[in-house]
KEZA-261794 format. One record per atom (N, C-alpha, C, O, CB): residue in one letter; x, y, z. Coordinates in steps of 0.2 Angstrom, whole numbers, plus 5000, padded with zeros to 4 digits. Glycine has a CB too. Layout:
aXYZ
...
END
This chain:
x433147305345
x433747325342
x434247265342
x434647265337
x434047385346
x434347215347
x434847175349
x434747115341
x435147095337
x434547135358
x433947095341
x434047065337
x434047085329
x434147045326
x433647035338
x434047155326
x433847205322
x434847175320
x435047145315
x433447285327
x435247195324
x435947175324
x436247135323
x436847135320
x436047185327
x435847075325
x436247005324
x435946985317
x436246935314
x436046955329
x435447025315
x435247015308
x435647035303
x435946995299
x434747035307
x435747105305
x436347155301
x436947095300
x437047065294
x436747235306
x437347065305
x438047015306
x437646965301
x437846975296
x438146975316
x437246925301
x437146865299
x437246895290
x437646865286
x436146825303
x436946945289
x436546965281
x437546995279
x437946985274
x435647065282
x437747025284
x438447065282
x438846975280
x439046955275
x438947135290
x438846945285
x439346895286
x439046835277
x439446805274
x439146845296
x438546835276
x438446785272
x438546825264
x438746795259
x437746755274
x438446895265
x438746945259
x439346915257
x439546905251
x438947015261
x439846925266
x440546945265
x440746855259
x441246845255
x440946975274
x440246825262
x440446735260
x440446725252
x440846705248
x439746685264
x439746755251
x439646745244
x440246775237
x440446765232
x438946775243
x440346845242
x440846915239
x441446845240
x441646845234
x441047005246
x441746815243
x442346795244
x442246725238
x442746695236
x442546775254
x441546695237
x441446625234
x441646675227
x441946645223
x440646575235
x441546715226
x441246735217
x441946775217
x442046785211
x440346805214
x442346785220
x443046825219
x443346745217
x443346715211
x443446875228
x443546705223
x443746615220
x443446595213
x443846575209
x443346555225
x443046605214
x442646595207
x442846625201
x443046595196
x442046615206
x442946685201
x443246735196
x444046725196
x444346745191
x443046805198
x444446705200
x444946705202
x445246635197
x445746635194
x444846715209
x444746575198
x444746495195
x444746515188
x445246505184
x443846435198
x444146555186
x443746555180
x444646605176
x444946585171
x442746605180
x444846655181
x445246675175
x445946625174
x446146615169
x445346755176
x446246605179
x446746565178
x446446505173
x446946495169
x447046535186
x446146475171
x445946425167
x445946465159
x446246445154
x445146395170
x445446515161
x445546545153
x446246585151
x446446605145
x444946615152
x446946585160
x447446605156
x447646515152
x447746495146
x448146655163
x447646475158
x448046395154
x447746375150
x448046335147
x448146335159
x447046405146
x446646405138
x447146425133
x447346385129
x446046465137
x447346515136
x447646555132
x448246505130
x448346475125
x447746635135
x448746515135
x449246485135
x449246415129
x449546425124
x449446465142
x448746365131
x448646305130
x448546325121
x448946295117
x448046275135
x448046355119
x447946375113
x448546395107
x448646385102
x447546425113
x448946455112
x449546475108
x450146435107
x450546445103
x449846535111
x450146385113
x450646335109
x450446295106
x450846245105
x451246315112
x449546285105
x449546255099
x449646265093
x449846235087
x449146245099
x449646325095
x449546365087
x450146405083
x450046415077
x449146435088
x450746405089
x451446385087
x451546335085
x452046345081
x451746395089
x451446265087
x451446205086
x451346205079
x451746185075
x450946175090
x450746225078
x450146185070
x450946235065
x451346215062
x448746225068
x450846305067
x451546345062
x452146305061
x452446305055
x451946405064
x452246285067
x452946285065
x452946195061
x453346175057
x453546305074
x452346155063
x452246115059
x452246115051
x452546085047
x451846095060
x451646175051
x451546195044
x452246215040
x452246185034
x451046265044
x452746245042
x453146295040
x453746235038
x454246235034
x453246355046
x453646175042
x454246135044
x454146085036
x454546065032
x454046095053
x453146055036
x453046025031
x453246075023
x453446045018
x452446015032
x453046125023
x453346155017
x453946165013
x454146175007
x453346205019
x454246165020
x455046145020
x455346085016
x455646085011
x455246135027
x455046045020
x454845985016
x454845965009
x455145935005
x454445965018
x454145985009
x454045995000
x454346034998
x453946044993
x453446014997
x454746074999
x455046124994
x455846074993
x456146074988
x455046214997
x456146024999
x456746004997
x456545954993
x457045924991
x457345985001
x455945904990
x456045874990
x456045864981
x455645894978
x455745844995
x456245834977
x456945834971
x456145804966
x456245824960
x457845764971
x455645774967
x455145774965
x454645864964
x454745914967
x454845704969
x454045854960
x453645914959
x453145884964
x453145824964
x453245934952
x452845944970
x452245934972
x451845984970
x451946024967
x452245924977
x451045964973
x450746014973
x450245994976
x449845954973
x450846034969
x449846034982
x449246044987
x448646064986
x448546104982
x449246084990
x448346034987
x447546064987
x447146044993
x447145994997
x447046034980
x446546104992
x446246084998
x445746044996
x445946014992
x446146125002
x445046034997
x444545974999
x443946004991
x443445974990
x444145975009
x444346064988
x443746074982
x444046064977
x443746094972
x443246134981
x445046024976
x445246014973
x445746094970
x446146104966
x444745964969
x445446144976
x446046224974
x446446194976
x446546144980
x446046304977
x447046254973
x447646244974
x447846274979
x447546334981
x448046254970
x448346254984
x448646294989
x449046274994
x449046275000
x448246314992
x449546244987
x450246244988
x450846214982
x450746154980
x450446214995
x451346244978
x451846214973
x452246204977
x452146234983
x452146254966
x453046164975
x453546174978
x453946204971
x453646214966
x453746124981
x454446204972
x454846254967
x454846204960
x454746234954
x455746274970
x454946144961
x455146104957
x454346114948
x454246124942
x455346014964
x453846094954
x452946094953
x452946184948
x452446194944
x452346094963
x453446224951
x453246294951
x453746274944
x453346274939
x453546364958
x454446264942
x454646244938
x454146224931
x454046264926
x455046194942
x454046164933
x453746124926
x453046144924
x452946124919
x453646064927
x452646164927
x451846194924
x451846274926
x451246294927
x451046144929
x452346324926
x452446374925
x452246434929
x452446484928
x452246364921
x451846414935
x451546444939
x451946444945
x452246394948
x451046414940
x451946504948
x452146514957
x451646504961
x451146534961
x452346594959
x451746464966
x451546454970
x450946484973
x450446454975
x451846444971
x451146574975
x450546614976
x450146624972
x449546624974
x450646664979
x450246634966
x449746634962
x449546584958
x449046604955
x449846674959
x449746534958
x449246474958
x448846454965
x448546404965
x449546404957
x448846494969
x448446474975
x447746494976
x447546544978
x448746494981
x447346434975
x446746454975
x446346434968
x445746414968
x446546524978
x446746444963
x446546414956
x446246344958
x446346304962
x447246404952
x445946334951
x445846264951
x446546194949
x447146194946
x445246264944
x446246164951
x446946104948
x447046094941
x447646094939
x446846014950
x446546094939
x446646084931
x446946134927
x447346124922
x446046064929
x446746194928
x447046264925
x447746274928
x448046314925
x446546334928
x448346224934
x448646254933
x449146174931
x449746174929
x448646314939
x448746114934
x449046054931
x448846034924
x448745974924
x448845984937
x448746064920
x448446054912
x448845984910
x449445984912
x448746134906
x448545924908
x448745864905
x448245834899
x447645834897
x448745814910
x448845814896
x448245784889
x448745704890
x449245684892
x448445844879
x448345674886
x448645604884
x449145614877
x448845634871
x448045554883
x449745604877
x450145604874
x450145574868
x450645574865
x450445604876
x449645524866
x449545474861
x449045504856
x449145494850
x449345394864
x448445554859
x447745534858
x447745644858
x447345674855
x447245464865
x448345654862
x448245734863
x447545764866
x447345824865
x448345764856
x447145714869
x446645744870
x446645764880
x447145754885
x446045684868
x446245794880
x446345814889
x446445754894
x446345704890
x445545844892
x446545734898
x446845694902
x446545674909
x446745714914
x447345724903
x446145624911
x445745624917
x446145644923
x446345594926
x445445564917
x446145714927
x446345744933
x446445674937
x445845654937
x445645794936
x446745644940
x446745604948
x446645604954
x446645574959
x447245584950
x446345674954
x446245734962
x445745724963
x445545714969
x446445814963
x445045734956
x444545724959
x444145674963
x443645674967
x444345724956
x444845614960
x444645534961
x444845514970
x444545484974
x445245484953
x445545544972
x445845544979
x445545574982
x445445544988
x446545574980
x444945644981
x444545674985
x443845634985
x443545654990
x444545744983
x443645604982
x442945574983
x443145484985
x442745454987
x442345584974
x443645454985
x443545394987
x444145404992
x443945364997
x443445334982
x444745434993
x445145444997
x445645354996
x445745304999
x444545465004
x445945384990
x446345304990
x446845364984
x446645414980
x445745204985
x447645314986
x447845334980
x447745324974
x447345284973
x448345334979
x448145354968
x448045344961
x448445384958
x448645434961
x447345354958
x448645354951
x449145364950
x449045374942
x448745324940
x449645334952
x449345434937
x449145454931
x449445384927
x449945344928
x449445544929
x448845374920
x448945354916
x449645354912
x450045404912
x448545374913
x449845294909
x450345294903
x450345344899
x449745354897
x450345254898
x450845384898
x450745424890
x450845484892
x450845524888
x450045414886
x450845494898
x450345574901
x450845654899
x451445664899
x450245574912
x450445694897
x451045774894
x450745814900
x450145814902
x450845844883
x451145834903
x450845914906
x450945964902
x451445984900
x451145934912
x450446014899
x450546084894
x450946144902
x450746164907
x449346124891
x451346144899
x451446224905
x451146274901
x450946274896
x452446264908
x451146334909
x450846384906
x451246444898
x451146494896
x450646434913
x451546404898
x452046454891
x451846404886
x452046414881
x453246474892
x451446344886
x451346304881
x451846274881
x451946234877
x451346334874
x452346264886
x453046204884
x452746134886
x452446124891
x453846214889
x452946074882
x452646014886
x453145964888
x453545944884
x452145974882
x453045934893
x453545874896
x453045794896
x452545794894
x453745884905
x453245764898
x453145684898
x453345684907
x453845704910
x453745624891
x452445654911
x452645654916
x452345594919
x451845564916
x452645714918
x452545574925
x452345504930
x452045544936
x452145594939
x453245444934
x451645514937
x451245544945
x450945514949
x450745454947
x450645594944
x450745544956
x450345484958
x450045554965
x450445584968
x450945374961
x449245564965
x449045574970
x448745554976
x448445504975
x448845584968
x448845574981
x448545544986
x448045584991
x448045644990
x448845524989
x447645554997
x447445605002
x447745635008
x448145595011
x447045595003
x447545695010
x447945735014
x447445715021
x446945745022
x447945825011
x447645685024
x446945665030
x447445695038
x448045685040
x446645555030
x446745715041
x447045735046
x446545705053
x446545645052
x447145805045
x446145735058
x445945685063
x445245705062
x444845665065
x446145695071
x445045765058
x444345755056
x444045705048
x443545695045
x443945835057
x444845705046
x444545655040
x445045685033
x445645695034
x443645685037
x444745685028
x445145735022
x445245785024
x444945815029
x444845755015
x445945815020
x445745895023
x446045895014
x445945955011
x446345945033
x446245865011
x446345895005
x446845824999
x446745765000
x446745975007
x447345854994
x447545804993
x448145834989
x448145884986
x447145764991
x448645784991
x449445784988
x449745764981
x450045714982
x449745754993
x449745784975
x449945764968
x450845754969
x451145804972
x449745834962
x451045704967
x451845704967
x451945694958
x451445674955
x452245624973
x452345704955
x452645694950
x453045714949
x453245764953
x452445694945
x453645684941
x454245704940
x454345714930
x453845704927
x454745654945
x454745724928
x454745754921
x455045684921
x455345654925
x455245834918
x454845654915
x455145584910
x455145594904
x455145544900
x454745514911
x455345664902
x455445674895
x455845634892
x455645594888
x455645724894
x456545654896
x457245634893
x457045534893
x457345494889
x458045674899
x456645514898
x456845434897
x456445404891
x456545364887
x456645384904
x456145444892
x455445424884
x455445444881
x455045444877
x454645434884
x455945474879
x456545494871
x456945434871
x456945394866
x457245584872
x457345424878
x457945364875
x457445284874
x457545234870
x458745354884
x456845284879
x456545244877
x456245234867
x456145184863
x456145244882
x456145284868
x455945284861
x456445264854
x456445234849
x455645354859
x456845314856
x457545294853
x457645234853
x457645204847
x458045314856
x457745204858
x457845104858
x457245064856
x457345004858
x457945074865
x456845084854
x456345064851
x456445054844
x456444994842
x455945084852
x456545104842
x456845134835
x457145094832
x457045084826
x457145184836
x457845084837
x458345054834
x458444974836
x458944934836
x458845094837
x457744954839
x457844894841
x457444884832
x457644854827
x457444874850
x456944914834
x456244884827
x456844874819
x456744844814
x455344964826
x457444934820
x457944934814
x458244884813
x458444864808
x458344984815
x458444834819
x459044784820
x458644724820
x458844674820
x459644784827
x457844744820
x457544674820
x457444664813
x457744624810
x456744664824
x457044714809
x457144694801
x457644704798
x457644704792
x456744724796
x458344714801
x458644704795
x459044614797
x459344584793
x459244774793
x458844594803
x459144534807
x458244494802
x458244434802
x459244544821
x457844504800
x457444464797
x457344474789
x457244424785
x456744474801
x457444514788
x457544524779
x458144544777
x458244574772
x457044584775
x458744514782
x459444514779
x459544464773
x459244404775
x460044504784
x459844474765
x459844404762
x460244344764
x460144294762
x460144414756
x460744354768
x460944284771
x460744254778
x460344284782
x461644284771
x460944194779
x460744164785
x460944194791
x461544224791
x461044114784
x460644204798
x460844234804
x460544204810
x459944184810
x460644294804
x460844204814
x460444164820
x460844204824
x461244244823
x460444064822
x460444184832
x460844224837
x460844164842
x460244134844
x460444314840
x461444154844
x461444094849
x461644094855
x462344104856
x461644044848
x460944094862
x461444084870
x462044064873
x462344014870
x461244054873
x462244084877
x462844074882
x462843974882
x463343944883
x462744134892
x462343954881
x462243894883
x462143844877
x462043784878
x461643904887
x462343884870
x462243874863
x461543844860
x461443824854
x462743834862
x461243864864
x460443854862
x460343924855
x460543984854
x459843874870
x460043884852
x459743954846
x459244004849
x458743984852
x459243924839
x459344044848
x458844104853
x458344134847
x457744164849
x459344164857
x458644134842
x458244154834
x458544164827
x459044184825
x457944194834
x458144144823
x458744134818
x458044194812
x457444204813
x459044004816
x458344214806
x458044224801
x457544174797
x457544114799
x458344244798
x457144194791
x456744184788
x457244134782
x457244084780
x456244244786
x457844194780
x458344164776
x458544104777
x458544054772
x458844194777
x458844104784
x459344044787
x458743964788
x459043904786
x459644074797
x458243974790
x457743944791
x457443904784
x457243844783
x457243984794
x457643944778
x457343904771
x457943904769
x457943854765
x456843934766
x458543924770
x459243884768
x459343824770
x459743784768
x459843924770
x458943804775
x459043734780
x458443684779
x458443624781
x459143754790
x457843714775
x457243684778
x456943664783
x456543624784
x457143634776
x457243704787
x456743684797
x456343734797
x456543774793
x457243704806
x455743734801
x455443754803
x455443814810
x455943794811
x455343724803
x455243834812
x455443884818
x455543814824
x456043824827
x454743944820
x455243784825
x455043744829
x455443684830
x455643664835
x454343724828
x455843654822
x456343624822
x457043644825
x457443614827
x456343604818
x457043714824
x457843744824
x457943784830
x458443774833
x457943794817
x457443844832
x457643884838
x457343834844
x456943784843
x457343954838
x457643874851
x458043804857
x458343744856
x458343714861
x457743784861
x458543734850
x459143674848
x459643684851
x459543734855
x459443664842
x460143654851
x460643664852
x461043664845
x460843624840
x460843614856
x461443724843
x461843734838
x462243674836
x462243664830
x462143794837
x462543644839
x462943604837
x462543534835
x462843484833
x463443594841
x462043544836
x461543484834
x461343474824
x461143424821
x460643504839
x461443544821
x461443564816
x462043574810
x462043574804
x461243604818
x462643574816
x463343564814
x463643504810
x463543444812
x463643574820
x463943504804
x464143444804
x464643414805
x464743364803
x464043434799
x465243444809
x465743444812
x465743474818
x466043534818
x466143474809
x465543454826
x465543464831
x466043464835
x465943474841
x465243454832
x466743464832
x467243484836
x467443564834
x467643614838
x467843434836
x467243574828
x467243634825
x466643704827
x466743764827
x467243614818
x466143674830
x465643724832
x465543714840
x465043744842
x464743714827
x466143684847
x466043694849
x466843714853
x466943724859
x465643654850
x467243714847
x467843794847
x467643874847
x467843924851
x468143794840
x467343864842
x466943924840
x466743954847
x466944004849
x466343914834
x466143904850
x465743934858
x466243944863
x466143994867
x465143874861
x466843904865
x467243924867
x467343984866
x467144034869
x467643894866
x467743994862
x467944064858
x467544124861
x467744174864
x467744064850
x466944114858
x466544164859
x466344164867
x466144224869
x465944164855
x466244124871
x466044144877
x466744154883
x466744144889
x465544084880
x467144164879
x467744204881
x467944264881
x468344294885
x468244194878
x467444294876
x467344344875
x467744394867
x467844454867
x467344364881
x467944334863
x468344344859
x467844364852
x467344324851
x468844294858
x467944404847
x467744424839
x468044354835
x468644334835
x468144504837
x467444344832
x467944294828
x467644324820
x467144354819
x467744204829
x468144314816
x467944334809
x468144314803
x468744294803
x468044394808
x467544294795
x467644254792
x467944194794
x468444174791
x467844274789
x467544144801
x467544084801
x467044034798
x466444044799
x467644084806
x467243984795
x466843954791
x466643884794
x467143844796
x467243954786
x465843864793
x465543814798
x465243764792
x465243784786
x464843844803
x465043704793
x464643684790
x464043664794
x464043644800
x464943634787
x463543674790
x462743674793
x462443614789
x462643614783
x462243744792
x461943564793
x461943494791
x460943514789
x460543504793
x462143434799
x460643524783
x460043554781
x459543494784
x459743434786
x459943584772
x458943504783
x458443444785
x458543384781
x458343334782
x457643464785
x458743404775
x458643354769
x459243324770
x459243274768
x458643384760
x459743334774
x460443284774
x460943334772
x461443344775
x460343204770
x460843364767
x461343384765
x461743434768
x461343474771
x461343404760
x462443444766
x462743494769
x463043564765
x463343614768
x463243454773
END
């Protein structure tokens, strides 16, 4: 019986051991899965209040953006993006890019090669072509500059970012000055009298087709001369530059110009 007893002690005592290891154990395992839980949740407040913070972001900032994730959907405008290609933001989300960024080339009116496919497969920026319209979804069209990039995070892409802005109005005033440049060039080349335009430094900077056969020079003889080299009275044509780099109008003043043939 004696030893019958000490057996019971040994079998109870090594129970009570294991009962006390697997309680520690249970005890280890759940504090770990609380500092998990914990650990996880302020990750996960973390990544929000990140997310929420970048958003933020793109929505103040005075350019259009707009998000996608890694199959080139959409899924995110900011107001400005919501603005100019006509879409809200939730309901462009998840669209394709092209259905909601619609571009054509503005010269040629044809469709417009996307830049997102191009940031998502080699992961480099790029930035749209000369010329570029975006169509909004009401059919309205602007003239726009862009430049995509990728969205990378610690496993790699996670997607990619479009920035652009409207350049209507500058590519009207550019055009405009075009316009009016190409206007002041023919009539500064098929005016009937003579014309030149001459530097601060009185070099010729160009002269007409007129002025050039009224003198017999050549292009080559006459522009970057010096005007007064032409003059046949150089105290008289370096009054005049005075004058003018004074910043004064002068009118109906009269020069004499010395032609290739000698005469004046």
């Amino acid at each position: 019986m004696a030893a019958s007893d000490d057996e019971d002690k040994v079998l109870r005592s090594v129970a009570m051991q294991n009962a006390q290891s697997i309680f520690l154990a249970r005890q280890r395992a759940e504090q770990d899965l609380i500092r998990a839980k914990e650990a996880l949740e302020w990750k996960t407040a973390e990544l929000v209040q990140q997310r929420e913070w970048f958003k933020v972001t793109l929505s103040s900032i005075g350019d259009a953006v707009i998000t996608t994730d890694t199959e080139g959907k959409v899924t995110f405008l900011n107001p400005v993006a919501e603005a100019l290609t006509g879409w809200k933001s939730n309901e462009a989300s998840g669209q394709p890019l092209e259905k909601v960024f619609n571009i054509i080339d503005e010269k040629t009116r044809q469709p417009a090669v996307n830049p997102i496919s191009k940031v998502l497969r080699e992961g480099i920026v790029v930035g749209l072509v000369n010329h570029t319209a975006l169509i909004a979804k009401d059919g309205g069209e602007v003239s726009i500059e862009d430049s995509a990039a990728p969205i990378k995070d610690a496993k790699g892409i996670s997607g990619a970012v479009m920035v652009f802005h409207d350049v209507t109005q500058r590519r009207r005033a550019e055009e405009a000055l075009r316009k009016s440049e190409k206007t002041l060039s023919d009539f500064f080349e098929n005016a009937a009298v003579g014309l030149h335009w001459v530097g601060p430094d009185g070099k010729i900077l160009r002269a007409n087709r007129t002025e050039l056969q009224l003198l017999g020079y050549s292009e080559e003889e006459y522009i970057g001369h010096h005007i007064a080299e032409f003059h046949a009275d150089p105290p008289v044509i370096q009054g005049i530059l005075t004058k003018l780099s004074g910043g004064e109008t002068l009118h109906n003043r009269e020069a004499r110009l010395r032609c290739k043939d000698g005469s004046i």
